[in-house]
C-alpha positions as CSV (number, residue, x, y, z in Angstrom):
1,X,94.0,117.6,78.6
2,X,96.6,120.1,79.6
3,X,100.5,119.2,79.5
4,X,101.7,118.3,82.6
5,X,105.2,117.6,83.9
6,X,105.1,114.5,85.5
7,X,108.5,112.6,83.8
8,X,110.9,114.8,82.1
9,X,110.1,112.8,79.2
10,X,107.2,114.7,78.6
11,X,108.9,117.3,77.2
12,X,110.7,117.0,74.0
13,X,114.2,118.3,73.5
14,X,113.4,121.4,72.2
15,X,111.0,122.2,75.0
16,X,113.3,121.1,77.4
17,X,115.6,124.1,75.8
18,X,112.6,126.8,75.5
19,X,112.5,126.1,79.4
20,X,115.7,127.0,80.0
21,X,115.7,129.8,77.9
22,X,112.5,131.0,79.8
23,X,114.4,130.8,82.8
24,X,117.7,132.5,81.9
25,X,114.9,135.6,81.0
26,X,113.5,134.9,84.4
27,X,117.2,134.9,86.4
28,X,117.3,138.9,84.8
29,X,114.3,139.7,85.7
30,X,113.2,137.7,89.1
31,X,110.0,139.4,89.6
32,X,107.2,139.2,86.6
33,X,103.3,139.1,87.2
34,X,102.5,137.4,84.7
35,X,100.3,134.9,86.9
36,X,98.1,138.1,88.5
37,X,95.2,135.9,89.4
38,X,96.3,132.8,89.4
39,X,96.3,130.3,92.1
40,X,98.0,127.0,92.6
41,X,98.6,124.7,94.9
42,X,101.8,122.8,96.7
43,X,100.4,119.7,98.4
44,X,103.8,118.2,99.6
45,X,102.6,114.6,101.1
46,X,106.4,114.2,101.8
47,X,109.1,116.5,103.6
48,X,110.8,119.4,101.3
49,X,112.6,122.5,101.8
50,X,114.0,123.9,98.9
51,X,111.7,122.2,96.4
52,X,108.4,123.5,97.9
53,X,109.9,126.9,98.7
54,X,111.4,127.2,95.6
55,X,108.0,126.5,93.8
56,X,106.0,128.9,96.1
57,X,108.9,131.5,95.6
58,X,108.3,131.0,92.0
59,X,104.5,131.2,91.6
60,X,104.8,134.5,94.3
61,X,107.4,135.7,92.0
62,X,105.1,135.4,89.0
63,X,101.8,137.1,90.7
64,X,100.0,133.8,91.6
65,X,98.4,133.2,94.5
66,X,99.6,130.2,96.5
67,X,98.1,127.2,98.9
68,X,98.0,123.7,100.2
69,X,100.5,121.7,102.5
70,X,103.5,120.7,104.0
71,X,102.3,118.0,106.4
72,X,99.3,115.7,105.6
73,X,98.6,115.6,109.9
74,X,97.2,118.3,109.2
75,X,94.6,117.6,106.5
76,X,91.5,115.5,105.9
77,X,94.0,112.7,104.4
78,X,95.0,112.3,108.4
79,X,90.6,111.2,108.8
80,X,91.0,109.2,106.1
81,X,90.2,110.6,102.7
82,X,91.6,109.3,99.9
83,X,94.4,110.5,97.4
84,X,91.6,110.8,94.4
85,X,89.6,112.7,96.7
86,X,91.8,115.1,97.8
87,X,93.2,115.7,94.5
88,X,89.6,116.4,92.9
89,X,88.9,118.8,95.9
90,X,91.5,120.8,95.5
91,X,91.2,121.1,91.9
92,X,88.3,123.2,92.4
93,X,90.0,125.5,93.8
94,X,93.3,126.3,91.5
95,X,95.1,126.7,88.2
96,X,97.4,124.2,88.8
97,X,98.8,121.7,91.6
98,X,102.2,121.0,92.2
99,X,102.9,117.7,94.3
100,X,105.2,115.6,96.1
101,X,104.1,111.9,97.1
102,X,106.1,108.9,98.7
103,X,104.4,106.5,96.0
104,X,105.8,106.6,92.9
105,X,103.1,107.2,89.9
106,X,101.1,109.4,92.4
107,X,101.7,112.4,90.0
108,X,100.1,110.5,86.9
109,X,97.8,109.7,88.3
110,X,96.7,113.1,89.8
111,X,96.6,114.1,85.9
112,X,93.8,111.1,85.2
113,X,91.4,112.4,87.9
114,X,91.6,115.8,87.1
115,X,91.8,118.3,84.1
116,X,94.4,120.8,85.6
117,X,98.0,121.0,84.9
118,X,100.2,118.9,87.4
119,X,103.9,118.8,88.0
120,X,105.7,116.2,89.6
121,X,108.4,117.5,92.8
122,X,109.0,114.3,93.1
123,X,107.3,110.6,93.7
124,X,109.4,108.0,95.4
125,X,112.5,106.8,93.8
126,X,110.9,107.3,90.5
127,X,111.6,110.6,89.0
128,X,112.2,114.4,89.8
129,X,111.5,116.4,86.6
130,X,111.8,119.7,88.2
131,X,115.4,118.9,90.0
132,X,116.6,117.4,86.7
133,X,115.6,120.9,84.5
134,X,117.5,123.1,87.0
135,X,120.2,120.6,87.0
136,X,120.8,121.0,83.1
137,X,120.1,124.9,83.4
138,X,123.1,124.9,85.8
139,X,125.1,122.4,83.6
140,X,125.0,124.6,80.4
141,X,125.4,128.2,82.7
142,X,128.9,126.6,84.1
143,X,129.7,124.6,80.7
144,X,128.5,126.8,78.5
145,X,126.8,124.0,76.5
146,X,124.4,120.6,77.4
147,X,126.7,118.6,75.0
148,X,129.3,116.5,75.2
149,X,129.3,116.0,79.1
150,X,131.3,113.8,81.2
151,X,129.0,113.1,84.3
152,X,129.9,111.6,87.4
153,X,127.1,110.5,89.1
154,X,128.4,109.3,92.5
155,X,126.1,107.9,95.8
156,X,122.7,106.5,95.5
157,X,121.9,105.5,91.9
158,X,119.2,102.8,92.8
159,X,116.9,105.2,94.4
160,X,118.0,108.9,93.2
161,X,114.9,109.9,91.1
162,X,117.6,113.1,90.7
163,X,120.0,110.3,88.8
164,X,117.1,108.8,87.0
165,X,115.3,111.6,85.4
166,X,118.9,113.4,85.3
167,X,120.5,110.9,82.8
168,X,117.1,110.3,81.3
169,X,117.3,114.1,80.0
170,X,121.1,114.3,79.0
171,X,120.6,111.3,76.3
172,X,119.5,113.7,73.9
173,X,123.3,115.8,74.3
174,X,125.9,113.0,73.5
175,X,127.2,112.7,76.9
176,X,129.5,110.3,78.7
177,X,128.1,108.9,82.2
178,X,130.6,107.3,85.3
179,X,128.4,105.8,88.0
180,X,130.0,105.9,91.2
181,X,128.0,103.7,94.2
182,X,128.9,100.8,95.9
183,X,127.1,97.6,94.9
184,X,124.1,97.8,97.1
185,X,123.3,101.2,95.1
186,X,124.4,100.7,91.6
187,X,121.8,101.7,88.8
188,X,119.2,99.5,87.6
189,X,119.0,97.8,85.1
190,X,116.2,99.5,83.2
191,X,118.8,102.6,83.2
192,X,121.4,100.4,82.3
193,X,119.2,99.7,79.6
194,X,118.0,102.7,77.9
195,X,121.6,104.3,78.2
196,X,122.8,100.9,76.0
197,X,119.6,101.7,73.6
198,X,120.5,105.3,73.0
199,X,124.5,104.4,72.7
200,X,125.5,106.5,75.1
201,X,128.8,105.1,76.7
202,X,129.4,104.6,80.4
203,X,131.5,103.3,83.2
204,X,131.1,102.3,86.5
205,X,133.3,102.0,89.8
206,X,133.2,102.1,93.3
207,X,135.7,103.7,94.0
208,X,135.4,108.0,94.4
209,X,138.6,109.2,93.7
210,X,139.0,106.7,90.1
211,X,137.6,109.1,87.7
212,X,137.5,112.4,89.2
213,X,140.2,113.9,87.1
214,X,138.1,113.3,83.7
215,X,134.7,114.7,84.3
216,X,132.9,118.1,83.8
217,X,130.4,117.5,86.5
218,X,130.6,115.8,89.5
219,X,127.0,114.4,90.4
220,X,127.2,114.0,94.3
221,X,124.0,112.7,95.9
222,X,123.0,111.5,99.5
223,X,122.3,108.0,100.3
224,X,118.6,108.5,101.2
225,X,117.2,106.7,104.7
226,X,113.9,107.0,103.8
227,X,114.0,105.0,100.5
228,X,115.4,102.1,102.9
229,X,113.2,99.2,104.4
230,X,116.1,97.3,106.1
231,X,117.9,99.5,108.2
232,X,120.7,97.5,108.3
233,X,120.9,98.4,104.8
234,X,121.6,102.1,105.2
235,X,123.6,101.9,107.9
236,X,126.0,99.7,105.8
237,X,126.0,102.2,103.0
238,X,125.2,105.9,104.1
239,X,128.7,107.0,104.7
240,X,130.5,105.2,101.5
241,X,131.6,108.2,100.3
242,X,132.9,111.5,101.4
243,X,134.1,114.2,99.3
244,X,137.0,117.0,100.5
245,X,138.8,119.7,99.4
246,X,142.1,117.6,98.9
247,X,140.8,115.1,96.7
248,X,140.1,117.5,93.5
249,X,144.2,118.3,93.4
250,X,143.5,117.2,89.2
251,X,140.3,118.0,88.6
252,X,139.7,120.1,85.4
253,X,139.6,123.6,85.5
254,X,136.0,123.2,84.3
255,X,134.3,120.7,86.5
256,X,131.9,121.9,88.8
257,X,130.6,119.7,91.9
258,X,126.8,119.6,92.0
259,X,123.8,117.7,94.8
260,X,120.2,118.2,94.8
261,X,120.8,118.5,98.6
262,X,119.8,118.4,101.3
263,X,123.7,116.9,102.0
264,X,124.8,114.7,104.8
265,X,128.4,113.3,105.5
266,X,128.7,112.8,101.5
267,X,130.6,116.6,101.0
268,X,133.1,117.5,103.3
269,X,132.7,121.5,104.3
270,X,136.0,122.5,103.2
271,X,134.6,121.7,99.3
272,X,132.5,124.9,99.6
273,X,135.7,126.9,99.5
274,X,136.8,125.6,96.6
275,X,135.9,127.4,92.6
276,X,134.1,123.6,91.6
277,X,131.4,123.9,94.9
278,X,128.5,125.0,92.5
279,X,124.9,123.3,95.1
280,X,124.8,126.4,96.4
281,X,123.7,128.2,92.8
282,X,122.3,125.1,91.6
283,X,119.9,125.2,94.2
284,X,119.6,129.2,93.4
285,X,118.8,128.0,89.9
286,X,115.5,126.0,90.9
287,X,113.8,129.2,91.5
288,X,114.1,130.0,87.8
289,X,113.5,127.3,86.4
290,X,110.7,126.9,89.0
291,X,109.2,129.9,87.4
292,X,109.6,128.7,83.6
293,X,108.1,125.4,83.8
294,X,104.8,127.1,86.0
295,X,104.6,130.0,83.5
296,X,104.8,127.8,80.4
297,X,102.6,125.1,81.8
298,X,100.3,127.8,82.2
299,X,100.3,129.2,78.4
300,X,102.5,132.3,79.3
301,X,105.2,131.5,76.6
């Protein structure tokens, strides 16, 4: 079978560092056709912006050929065919697929029913290996190292794949994690649990403003509505916390503020002006490491 990248797990440490590397060769040299010939496919069965155009940028980038979706209304899965069917079609027609599904375990499964290399942009609340490779690229360009890191991870930890597969990865650098989220979104346990497992210390609070003066990255996510079944839920929750420009008077020099984005309420617009506002360039990022993980999935080491 070929490697996929379905949960950052599947890639060990030191191919979680190749990657990067791959893609600080790529940030130099945005433009490599390496792929000539190649086609692959983005079937997004769920909204994206930057994720899908990111990966499109990046197979165009490295000569490939790209197709597939944005909006399932307007494929045979809107008559009724089924997931298995529609991944099996399209596999006759590509190198690879990249996918984004509302169910989580969609992706692995896409890798039983067909012999082509997949990668996971996302599948419910469960994990978001791509997110999680540009966030660490963007952690060790503005740190200057993966280890050692005090993370703030602050907003929706129950259902933020980004959080999941995020702290999921740093476990192998020795970091230190504060989880910030009221208690409607606090991480669960099974997180709770590997973190106690590996030994890695953390904290958590509910409060914003508590710990922002002793971390290297600040982890801002939104609370998502479409992970929410109650909507009496979100609404309690989606404007908990909101970040501004006054509130990092003692932040360290260091500490940049990151967020998958899209953003919301959660980061107030003044923050952009500041030297820690890093989403912008962390969103930048993707596209290289977009282009590393396709290239190397594809044998081009």
């Amino acid at each position: 079978m070929p490697k996929s990248l379905i949960s950052i797990h599947d890639f060990s440490k030191e191919e979680i560092l190749h990657i990067l590397d791959i893609a600080s060769e790529m940030e130099k040299n945005k433009s490599q056709k390496i792929l000539d010939g190649k086609v692959v496919a983005c079937l997004f069965f769920e909204p994206s912006t930057r994720t899908r155009l990111s990966f499109e940028t990046a197979a165009n980038r490295l000569g490939a050929r790209v197709i597939g979706f944005s909006d399932v209304g307007n494929t045979s899965i809107s008559k009724g065919e089924s997931f298995k069917d529609t991944i099996k079609m399209v596999s006759n027609y590509v190198d690879m697929i990249i996918m984004r599904h509302p169910l989580e375990g969609a992706a692995r499964y896409a890798t039983e029913v067909c012999d082509l290399p997949i990668v996971n942009a996302g599948d419910g609340a469960n994990q978001h290996p791509s997110q999680t490779l540009l966030d660490l690229y963007t952690i060790r360009q503005t740190q200057g190292s993966l280890q050692n890191m005090t993370i703030n991870m602050v907003g929706d930890l129950k259902y933020g794949r980004t959080v999941h597969s995020l702290l999921q990865a740093m476990s192998h650098f020795e970091p230190k994690f504060i989880f910030t989220a009221p208690y409607e979104l606090q991480l669960p346990s099974e997180y709770q649990t590997f973190l106690t497992e590996k030994g890695i210390e953390y904290t958590e609070t509910q409060s914003l403003t508590e710990y922002l003066d002793v971390c290297d990255i600040l982890y801002m996510t939104r609370v998502q509505q479409e992970r929410f079944n109650d909507p009496m839920e979100y609404e309690k929750v989606k404007d908990v916390y909101r970040l501004n420009a006054k509130m990092l008077t003692n932040v360290r020099k260091n500490m940049k503020i990151l967020h998958p984005l899209p953003r919301i309420n959660e980061i107030a617009l003044d923050v952009d002006d500041t030297p820690y506002a890093y989403y912008f360039k962390q969103a930048e990022n993707g596209m290289y490491v977009r282009m590393a993980i396709i290239a190397y999935l594809l044998g081009y080491n």
